[in-house]
N, CA, C and O of each residue as an XYZ file, in Angstrom:
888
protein
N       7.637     -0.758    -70.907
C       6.811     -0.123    -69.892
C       7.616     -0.031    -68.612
O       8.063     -1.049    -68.084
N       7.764      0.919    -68.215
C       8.543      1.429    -67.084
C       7.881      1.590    -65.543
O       8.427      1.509    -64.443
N       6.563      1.837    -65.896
C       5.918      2.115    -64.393
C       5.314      1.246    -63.882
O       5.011      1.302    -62.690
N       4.992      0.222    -64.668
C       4.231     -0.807    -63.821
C       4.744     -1.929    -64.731
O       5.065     -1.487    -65.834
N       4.974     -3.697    -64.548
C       4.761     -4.275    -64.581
C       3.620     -4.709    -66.424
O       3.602     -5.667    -67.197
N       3.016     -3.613    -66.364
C       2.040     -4.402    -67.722
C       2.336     -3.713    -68.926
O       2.642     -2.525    -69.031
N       2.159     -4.985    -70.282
C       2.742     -4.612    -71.408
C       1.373     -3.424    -72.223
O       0.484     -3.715    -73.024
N       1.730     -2.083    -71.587
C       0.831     -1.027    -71.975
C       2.057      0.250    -72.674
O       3.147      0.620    -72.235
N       1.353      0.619    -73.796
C       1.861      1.885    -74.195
C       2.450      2.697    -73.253
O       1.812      2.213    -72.319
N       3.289      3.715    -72.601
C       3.854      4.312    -71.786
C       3.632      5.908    -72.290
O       4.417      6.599    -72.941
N       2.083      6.315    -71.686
C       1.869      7.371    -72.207
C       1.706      8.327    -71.160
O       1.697      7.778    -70.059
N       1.524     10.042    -71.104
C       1.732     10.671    -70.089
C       0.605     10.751    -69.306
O       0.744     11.318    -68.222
N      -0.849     10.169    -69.694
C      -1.811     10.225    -69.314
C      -1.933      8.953    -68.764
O      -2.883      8.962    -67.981
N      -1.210      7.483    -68.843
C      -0.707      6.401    -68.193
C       0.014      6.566    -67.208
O      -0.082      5.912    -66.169
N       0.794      7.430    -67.416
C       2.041      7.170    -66.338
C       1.621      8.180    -65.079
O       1.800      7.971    -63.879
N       1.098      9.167    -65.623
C       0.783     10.044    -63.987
C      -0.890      9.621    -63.572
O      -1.435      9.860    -62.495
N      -1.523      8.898    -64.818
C      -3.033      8.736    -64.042
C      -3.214      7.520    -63.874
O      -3.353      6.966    -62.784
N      -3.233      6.789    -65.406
C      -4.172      5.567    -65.203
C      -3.371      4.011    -64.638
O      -3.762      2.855    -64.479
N      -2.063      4.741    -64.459
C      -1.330      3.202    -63.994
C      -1.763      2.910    -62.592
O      -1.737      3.847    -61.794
N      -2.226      1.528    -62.123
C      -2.550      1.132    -60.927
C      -2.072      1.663    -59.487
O      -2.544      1.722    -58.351
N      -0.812      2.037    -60.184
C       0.333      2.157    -59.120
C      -0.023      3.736    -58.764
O      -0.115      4.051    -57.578
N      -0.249      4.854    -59.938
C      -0.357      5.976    -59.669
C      -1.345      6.404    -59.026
O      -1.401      7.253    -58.137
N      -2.570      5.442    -59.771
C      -4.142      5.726    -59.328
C      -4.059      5.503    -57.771
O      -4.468      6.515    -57.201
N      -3.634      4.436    -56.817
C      -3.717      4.058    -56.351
C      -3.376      5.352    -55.199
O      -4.237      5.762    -54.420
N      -2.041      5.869    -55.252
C      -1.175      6.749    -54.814
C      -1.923      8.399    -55.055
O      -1.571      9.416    -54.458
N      -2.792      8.320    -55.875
C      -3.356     10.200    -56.206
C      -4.788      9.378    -54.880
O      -5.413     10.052    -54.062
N      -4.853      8.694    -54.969
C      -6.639      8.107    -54.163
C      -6.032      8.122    -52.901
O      -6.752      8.648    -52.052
N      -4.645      7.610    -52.376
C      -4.241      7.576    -50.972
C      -4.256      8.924    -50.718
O      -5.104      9.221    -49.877
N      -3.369     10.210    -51.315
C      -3.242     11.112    -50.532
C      -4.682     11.959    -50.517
O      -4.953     12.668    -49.548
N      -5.312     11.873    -51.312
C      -6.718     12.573    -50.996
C      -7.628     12.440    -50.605
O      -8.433     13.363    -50.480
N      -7.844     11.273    -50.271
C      -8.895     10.738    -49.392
C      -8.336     11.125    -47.983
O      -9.174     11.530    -47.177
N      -7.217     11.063    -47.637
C      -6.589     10.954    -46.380
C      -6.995     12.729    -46.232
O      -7.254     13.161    -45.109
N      -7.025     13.811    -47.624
C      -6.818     15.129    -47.278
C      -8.244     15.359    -46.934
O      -8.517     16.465    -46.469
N      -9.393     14.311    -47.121
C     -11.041     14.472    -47.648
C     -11.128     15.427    -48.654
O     -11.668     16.533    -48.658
N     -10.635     14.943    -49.335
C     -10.639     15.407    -51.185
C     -11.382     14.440    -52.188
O     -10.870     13.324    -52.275
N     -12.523     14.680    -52.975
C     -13.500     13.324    -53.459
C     -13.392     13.454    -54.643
O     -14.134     12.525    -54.964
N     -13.037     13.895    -55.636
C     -13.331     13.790    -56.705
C     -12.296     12.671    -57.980
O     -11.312     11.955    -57.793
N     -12.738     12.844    -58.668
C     -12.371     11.150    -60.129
C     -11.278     12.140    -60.458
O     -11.313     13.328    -60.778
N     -10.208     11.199    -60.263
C      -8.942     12.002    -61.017
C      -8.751     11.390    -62.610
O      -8.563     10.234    -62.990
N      -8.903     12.877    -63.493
C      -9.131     12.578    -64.678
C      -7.738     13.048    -65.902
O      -7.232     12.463    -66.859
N      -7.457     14.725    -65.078
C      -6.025     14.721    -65.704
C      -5.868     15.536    -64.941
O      -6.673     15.919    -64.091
N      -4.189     16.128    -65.263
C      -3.281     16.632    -64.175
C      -3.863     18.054    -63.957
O      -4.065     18.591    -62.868
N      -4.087     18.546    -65.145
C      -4.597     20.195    -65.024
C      -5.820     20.083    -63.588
O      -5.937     20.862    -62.642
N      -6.497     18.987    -63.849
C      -8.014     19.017    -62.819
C      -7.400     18.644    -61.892
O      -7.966     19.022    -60.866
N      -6.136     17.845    -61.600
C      -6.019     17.447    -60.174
C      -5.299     18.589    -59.311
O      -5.357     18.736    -58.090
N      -4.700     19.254    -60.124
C      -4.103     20.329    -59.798
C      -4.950     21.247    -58.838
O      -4.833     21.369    -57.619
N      -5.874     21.889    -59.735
C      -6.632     23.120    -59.966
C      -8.262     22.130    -58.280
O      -9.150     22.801    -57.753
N      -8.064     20.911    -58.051
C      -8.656     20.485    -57.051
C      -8.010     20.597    -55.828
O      -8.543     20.715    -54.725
N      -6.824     20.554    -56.095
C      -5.644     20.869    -55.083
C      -5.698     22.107    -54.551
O      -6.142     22.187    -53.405
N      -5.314     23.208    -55.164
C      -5.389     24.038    -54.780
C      -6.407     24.814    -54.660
O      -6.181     25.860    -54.052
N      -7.847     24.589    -55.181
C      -8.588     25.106    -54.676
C      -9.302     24.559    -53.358
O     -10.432     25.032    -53.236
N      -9.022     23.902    -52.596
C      -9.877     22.752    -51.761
C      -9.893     23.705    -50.756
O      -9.101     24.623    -50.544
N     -11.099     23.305    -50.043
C     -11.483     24.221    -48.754
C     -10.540     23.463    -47.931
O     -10.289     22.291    -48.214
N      -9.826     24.240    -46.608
C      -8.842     23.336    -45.582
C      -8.569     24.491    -45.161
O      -8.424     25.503    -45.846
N      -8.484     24.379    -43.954
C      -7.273     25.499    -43.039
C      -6.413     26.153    -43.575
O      -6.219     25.928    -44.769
N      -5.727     27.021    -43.001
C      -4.945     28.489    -43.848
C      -4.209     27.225    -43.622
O      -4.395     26.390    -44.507
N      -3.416     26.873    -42.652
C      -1.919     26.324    -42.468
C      -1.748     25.418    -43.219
O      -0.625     25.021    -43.529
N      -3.148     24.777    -43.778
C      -2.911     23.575    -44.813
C      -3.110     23.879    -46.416
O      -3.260     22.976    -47.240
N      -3.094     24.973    -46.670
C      -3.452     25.635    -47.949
C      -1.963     25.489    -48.424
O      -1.996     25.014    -49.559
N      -0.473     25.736    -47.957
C       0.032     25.968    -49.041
C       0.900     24.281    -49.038
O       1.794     23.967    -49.824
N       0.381     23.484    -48.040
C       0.887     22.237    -48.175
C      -0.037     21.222    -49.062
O       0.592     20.395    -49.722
N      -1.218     21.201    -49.134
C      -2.029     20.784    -50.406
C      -1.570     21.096    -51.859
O      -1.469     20.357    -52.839
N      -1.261     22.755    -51.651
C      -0.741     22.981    -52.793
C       0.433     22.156    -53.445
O       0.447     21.671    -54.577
N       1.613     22.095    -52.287
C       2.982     20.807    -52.580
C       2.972     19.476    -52.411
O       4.023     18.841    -52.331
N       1.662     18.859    -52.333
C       1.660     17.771    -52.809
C       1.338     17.043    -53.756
O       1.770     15.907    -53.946
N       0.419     17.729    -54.549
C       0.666     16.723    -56.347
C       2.041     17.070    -56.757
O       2.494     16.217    -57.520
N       3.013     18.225    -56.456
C       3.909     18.176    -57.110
C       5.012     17.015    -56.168
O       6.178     16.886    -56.542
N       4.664     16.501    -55.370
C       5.531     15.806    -54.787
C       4.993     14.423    -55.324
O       5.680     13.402    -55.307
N       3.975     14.470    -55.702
C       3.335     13.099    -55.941
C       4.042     12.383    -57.390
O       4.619     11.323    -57.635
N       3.575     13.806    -58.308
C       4.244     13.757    -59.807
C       5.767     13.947    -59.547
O       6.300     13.442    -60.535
N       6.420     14.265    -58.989
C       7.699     14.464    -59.072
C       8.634     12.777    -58.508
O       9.669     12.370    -59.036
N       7.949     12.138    -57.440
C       8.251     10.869    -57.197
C       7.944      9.509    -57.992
O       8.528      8.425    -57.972
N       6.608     10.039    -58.831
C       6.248      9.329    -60.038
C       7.065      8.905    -61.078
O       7.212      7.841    -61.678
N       7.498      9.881    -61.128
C       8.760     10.506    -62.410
C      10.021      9.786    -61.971
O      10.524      9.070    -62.837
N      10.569      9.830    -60.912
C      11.713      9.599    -60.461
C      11.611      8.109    -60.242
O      12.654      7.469    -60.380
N      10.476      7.446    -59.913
C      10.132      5.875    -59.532
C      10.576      5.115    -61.212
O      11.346      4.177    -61.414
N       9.617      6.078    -62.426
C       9.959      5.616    -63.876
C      11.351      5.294    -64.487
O      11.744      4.456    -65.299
N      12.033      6.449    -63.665
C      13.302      6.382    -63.844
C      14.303      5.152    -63.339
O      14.915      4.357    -64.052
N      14.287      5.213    -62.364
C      15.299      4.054    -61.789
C      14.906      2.940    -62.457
O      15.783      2.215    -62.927
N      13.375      2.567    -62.639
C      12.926      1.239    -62.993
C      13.606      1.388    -64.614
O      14.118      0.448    -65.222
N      13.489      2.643    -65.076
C      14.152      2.628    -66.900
C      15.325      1.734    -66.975
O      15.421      0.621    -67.490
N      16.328      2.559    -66.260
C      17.589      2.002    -65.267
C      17.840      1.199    -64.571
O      18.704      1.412    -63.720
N      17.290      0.142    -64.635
C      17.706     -1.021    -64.123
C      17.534     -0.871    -63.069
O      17.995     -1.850    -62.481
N      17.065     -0.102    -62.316
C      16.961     -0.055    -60.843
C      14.932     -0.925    -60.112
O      13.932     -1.491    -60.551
N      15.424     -0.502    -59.050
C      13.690     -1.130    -58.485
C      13.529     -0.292    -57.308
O      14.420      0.036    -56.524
N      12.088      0.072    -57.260
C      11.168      0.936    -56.407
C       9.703      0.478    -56.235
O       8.896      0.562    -57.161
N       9.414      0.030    -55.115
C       7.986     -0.418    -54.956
C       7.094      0.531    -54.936
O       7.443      1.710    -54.994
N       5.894      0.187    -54.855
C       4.726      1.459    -54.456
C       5.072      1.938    -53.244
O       5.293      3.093    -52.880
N       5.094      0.912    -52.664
C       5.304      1.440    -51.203
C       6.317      2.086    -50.927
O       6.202      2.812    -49.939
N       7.614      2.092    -51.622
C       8.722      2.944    -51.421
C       8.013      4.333    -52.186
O       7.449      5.287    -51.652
N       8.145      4.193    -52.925
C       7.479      5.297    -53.283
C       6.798      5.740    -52.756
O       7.263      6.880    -52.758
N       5.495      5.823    -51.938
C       4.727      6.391    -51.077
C       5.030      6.662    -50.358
O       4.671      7.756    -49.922
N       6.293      5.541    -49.405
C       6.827      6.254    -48.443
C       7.596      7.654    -48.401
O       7.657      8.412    -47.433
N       8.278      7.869    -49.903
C       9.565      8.757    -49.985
C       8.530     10.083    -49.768
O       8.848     11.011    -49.024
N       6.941     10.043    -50.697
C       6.011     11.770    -50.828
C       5.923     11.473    -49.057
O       6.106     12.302    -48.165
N       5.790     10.904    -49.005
C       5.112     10.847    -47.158
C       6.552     11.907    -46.819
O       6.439     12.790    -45.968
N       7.639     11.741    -47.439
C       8.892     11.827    -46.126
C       9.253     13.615    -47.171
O      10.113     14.383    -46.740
N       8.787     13.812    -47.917
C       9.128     14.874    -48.849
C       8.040     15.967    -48.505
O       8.279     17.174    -48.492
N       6.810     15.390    -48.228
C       5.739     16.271    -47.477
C       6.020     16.587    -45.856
O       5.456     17.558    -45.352
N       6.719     15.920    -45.222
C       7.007     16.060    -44.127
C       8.205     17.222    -43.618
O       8.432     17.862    -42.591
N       8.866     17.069    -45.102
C      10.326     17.660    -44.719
C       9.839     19.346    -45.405
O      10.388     20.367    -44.991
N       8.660     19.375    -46.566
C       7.897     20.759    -46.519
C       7.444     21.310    -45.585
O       7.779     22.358    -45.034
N       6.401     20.377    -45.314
C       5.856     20.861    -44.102
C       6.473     21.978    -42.832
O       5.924     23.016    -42.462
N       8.086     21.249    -42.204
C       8.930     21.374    -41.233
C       9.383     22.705    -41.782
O       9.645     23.637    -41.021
N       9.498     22.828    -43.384
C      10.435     23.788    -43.742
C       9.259     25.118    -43.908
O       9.451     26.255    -44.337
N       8.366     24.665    -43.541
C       7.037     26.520    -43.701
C       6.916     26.387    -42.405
O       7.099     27.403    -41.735
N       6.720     25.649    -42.001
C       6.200     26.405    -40.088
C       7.632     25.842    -39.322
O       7.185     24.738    -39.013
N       8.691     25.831    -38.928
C       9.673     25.639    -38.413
C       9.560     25.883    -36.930
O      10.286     25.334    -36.101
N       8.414     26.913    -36.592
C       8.159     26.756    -35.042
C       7.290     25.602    -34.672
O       7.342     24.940    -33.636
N       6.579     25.484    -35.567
C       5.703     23.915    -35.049
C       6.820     22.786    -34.313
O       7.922     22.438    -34.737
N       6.391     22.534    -33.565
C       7.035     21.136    -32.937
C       6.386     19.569    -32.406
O       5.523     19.331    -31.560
N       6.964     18.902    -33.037
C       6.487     17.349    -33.204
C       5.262     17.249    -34.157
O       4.104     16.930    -33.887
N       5.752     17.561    -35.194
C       5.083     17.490    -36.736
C       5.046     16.187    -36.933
O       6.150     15.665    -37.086
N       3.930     15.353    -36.987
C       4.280     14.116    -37.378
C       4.792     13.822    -38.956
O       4.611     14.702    -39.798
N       5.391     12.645    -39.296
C       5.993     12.525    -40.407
C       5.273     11.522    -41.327
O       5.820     10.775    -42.139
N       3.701     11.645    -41.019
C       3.041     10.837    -42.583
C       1.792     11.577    -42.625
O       1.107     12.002    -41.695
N       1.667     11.633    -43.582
C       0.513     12.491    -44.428
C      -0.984     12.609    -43.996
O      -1.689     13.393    -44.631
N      -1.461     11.978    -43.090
C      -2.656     11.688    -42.804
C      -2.571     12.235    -41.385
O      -3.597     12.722    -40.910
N      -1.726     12.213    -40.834
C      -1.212     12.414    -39.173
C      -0.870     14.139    -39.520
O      -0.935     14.872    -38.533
N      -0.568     14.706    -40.670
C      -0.463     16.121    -40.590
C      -1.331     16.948    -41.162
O      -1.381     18.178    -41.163
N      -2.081     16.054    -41.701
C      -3.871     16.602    -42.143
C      -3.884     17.011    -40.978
O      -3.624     18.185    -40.715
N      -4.325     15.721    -39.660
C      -4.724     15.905    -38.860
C      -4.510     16.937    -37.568
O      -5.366     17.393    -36.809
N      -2.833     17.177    -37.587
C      -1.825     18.052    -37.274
C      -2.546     19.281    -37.145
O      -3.082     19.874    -36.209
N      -2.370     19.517    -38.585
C      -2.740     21.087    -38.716
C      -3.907     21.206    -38.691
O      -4.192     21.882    -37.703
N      -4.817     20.909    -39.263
C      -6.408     21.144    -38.831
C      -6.830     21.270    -37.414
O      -7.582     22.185    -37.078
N      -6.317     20.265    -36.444
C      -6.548     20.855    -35.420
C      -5.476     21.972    -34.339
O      -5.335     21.964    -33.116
N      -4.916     22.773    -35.302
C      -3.360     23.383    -34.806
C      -4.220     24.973    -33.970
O      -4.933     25.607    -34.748
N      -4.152     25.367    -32.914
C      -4.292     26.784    -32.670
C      -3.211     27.367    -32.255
O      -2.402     26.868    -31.473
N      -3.135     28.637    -32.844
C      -1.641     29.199    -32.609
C      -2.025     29.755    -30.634
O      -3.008     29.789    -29.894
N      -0.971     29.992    -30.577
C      -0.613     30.198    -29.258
C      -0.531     31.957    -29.114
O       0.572     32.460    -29.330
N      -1.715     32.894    -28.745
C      -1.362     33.939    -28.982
C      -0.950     34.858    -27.458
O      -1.603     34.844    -26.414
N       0.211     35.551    -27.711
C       0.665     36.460    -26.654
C       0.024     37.650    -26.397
O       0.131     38.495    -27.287
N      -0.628     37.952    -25.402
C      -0.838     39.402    -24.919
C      -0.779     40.140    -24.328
O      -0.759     39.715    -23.173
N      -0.703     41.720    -24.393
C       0.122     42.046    -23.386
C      -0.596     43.525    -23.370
O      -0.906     44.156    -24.381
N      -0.789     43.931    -22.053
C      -1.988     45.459    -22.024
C      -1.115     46.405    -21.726
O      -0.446     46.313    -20.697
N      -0.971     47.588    -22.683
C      -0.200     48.413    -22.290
C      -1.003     49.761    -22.084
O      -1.199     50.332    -23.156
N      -1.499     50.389    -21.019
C      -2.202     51.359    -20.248
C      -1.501     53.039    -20.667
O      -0.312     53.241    -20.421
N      -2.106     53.817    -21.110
C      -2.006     55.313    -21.153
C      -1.829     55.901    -19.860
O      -2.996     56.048    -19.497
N      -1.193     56.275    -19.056
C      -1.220     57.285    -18.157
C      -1.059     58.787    -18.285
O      -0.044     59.261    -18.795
N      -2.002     59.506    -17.850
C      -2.368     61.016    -18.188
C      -0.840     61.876    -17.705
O      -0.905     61.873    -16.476
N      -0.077     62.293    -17.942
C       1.071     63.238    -17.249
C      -0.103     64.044    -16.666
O      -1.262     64.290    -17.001
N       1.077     64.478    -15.196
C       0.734     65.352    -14.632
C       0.331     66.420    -14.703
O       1.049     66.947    -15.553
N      -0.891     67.659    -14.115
C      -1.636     68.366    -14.844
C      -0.503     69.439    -14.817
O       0.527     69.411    -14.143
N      -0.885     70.308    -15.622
C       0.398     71.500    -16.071
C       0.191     72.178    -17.187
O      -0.835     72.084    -17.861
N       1.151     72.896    -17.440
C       1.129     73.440    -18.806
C       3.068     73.421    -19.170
O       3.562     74.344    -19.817
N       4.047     72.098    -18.570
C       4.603     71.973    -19.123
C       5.091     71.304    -20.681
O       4.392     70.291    -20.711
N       5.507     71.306    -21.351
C       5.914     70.838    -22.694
C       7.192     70.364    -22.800
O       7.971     71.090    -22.182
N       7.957     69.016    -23.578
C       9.318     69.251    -24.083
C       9.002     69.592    -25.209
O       7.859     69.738    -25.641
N      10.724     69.849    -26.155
C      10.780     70.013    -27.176
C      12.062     69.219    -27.374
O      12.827     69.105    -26.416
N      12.370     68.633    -28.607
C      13.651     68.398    -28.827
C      13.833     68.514    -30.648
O      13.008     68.670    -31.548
N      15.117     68.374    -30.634
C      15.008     67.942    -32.342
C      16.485     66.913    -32.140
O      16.864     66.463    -31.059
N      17.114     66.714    -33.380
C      17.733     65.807    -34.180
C      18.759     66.406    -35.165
O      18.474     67.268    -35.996
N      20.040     65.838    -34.980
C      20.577     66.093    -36.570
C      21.092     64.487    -36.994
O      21.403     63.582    -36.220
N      21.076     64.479    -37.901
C      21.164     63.074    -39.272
C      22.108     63.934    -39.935
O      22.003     65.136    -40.177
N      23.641     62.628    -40.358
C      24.030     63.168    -41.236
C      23.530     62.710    -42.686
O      22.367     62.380    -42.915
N      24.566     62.733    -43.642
C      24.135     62.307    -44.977
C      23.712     60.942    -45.497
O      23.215     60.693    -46.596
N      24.098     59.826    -44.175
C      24.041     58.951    -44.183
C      22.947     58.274    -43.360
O      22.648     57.081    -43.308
N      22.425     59.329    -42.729
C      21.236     58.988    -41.846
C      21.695     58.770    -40.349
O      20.789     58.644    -39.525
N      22.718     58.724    -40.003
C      23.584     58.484    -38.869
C      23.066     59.191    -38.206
O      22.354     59.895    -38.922
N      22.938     59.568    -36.817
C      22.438     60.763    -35.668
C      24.055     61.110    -35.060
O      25.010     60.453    -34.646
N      23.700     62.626    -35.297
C      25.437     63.006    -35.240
C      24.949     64.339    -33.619
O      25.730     64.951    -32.890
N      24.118     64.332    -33.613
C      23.801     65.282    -32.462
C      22.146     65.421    -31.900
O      21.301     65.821    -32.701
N      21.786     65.097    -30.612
C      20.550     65.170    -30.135
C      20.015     66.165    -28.923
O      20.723     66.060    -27.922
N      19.341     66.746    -28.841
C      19.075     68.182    -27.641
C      17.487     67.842    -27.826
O      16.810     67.423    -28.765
N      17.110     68.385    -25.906
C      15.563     68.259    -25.538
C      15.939     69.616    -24.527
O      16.998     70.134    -24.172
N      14.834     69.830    -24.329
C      14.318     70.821    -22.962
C      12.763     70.887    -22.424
O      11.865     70.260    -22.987
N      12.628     71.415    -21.691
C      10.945     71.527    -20.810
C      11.050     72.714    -21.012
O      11.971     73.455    -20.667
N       9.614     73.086    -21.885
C       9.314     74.361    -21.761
C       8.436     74.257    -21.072
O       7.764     73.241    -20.895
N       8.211     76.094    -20.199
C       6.635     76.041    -19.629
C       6.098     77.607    -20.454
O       6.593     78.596    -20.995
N       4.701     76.995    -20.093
C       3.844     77.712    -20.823
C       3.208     77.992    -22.056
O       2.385     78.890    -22.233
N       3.614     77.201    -22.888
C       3.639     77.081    -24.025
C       2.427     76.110    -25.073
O       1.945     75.083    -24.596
N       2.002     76.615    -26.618
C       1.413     75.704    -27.031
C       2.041     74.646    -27.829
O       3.261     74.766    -27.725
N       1.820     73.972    -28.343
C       2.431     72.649    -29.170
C       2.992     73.017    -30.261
O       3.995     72.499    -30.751
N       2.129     74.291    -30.866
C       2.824     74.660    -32.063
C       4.237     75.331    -31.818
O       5.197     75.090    -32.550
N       4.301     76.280    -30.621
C       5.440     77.270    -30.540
C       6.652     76.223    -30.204
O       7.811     76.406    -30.577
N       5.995     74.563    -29.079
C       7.454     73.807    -28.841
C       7.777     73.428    -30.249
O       8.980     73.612    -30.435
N       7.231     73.012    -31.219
C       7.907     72.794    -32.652
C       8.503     73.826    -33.281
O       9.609     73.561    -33.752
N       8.026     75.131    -33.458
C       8.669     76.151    -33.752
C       9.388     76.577    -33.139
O      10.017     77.377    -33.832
N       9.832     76.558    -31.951
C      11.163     76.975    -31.161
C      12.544     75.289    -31.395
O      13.751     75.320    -31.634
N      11.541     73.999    -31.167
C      12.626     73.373    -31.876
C      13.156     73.048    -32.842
O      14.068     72.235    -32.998
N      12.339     73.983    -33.930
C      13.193     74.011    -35.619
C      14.116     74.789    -35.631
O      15.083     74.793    -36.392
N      13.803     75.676    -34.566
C      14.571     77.186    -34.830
C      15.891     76.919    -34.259
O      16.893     77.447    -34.742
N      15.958     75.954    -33.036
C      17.117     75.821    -32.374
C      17.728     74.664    -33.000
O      18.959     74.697    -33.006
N      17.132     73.555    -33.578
C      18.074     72.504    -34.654
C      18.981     73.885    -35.874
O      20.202     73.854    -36.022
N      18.316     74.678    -36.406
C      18.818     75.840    -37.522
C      20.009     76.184    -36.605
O      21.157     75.775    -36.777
N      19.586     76.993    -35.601
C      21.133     77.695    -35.098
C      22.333     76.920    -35.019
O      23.446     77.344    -35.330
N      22.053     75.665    -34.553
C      22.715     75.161    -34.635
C      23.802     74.226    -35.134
O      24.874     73.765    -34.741
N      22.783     74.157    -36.482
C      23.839     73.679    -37.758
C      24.284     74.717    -37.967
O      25.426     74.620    -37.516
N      24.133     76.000    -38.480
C      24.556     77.212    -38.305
C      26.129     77.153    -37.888
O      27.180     77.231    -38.526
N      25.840     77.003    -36.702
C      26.612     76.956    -35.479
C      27.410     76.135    -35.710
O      28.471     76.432    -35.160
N      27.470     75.141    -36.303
C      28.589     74.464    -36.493
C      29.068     73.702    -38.264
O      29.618     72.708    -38.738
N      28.464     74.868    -38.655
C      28.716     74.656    -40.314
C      28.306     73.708    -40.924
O      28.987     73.225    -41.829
N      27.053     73.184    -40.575
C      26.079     71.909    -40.900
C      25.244     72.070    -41.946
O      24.259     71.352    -42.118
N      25.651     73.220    -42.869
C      24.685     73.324    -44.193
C      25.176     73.149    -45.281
O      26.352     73.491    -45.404
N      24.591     72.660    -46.258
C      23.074     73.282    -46.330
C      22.302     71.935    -46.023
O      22.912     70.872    -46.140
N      21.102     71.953    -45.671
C      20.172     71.495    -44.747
C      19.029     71.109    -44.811
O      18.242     72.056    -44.814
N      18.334     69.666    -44.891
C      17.334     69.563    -44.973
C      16.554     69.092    -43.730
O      16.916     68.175    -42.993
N      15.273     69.944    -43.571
C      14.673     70.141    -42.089
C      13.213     69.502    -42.497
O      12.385     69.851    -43.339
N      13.240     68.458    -41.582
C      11.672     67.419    -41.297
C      10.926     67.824    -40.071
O      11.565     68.043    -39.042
N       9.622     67.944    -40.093
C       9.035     67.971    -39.014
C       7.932     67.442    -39.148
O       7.473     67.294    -40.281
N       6.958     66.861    -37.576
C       5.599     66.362    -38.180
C       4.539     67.186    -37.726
O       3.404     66.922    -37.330
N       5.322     68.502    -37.907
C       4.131     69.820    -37.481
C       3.427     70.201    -38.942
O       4.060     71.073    -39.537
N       2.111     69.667    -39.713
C       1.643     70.319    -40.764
C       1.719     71.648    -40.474
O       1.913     72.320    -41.487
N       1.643     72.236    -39.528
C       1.698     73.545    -39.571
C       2.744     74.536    -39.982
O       2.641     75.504    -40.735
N       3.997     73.977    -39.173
C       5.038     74.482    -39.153
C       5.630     74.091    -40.732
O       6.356     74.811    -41.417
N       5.107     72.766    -41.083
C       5.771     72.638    -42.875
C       4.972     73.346    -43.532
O       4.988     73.184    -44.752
N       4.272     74.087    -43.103
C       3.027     74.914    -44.337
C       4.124     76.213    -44.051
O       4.837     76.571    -44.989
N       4.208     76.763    -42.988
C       4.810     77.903    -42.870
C       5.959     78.097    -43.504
O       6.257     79.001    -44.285
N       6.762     76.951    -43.022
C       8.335     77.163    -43.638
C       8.118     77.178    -44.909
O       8.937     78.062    -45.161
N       7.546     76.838    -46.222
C       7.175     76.361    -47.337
C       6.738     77.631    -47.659
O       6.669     77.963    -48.842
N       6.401     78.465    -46.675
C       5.573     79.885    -47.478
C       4.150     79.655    -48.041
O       3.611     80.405    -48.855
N       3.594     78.525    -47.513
C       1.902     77.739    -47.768
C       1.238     79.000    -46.917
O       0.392     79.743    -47.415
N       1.498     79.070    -46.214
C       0.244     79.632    -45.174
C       1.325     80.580    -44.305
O       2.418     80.093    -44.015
N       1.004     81.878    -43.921
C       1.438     83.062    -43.376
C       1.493     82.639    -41.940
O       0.901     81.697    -41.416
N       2.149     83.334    -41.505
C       3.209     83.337    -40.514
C       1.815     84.090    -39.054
O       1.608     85.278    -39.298
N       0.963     83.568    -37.742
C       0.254     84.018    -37.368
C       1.232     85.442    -36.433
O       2.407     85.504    -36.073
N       0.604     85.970    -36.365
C       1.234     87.419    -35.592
C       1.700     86.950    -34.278
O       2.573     87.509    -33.615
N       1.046     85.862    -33.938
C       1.936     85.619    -32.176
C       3.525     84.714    -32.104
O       4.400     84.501    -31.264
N       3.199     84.318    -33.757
C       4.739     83.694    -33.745
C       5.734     84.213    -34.390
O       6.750     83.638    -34.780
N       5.361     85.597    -34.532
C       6.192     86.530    -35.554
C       7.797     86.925    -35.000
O       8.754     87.271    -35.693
N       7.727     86.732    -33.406
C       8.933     86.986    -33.029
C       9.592     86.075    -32.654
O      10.730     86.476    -32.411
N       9.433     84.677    -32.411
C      10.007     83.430    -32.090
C      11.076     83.443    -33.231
O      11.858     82.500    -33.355
């Protein structure tokens, strides 16, 4: 017998439940989480684990602690196989220091995380994040009937290889998009930039170019 002290069969339902040492250790960390129920086998302690009502921030650290529990269990069996020695209390201490070092490693902005299990129940349950805000106000432009327009060229790589704007006056929204498709065109044109693929976020102007929808008579000469 490897896990405890008494001359008992060394079975898997012994060694992670019913040994004194384990029982003792599944009852510390859950009572401390206010978790109540008879630990009967691993599937149920599990499936209590992770379903337990608790704070978001403590949801995925409930989740890593039976496996820290069973995983130090395991490793305590071992050394003792091996000639070695590990108390309960070392053992409890090491999930205490293995939950701590999880903990640190999911929220890394938290600061002064305490380092035992009952102290980071407490931690995070009462944790409020710290939220930033900041009002950012619309101002109306000046009244008018000016407009810009600009466009873009991207090469093949997505790179921006050339950029142009202007102020038009007089104009509606549709004609500044249609005068700045027309002048991105000349200008690959213009400098042997084809063949060419042309984006815009005018539905209108992509219905037109597409041959979707006819060309209205006032933009026939643009």
């Amino acid at each position: 017998m490897f896990c405890c002290n008494n001359n008992v069969q060394e079975t898997f339902e012994y060694l992670f439940i019913e040994c004194p040492n384990t029982y003792h250790t599944w009852g510390l960390f859950k009572e401390a989480a206010g978790l109540h129920f008879q630990v009967v086998r691993i599937k149920q302690i599990l499936e209590e684990w992770w379903k337990a009502d608790c704070p978001t921030k403590l949801k995925p650290i409930f989740k890593a602690v039976p496996a820290c529990i069973i995983w130090q269990i395991w490793k305590r069996r071992n050394v003792i196989k091996h000639g070695g020695s590990m108390s309960r209390q070392s053992m409890i201490l090491e999930i205490h220091r293995n939950v701590y070092l999880f903990t640190k490693y999911k929220y890394p902005w938290l600061k002064d995380i305490p380092n035992s299990w009952p102290h980071i129940v407490k931690f995070l349950e009462n944790y409020t994040p710290l939220i930033q805000t900041k009002i950012v106000r619309w101002l109306h432009p000046p009244w008018g009937n000016s407009r810009s327009m600009a466009f873009c060229i991207r090469n093949e790589e997505g790179k921006m290889i050339y950029a142009e704007s202007r102020v038009m006056e007089n104009v509606s929204v549709i004609e500044v998009e249609i005068k700045a498709i027309r002048m991105g065109i000349e200008y690959c044109i213009e400098h042997d930039l084809v063949p060419l693929i042309i984006e815009t976020d005018s539905l209108m102007a992509q219905k037109i170019l597409c041959g979707i929808w006819e060309v209205p008579c006032r933009y026939l000469r643009m």
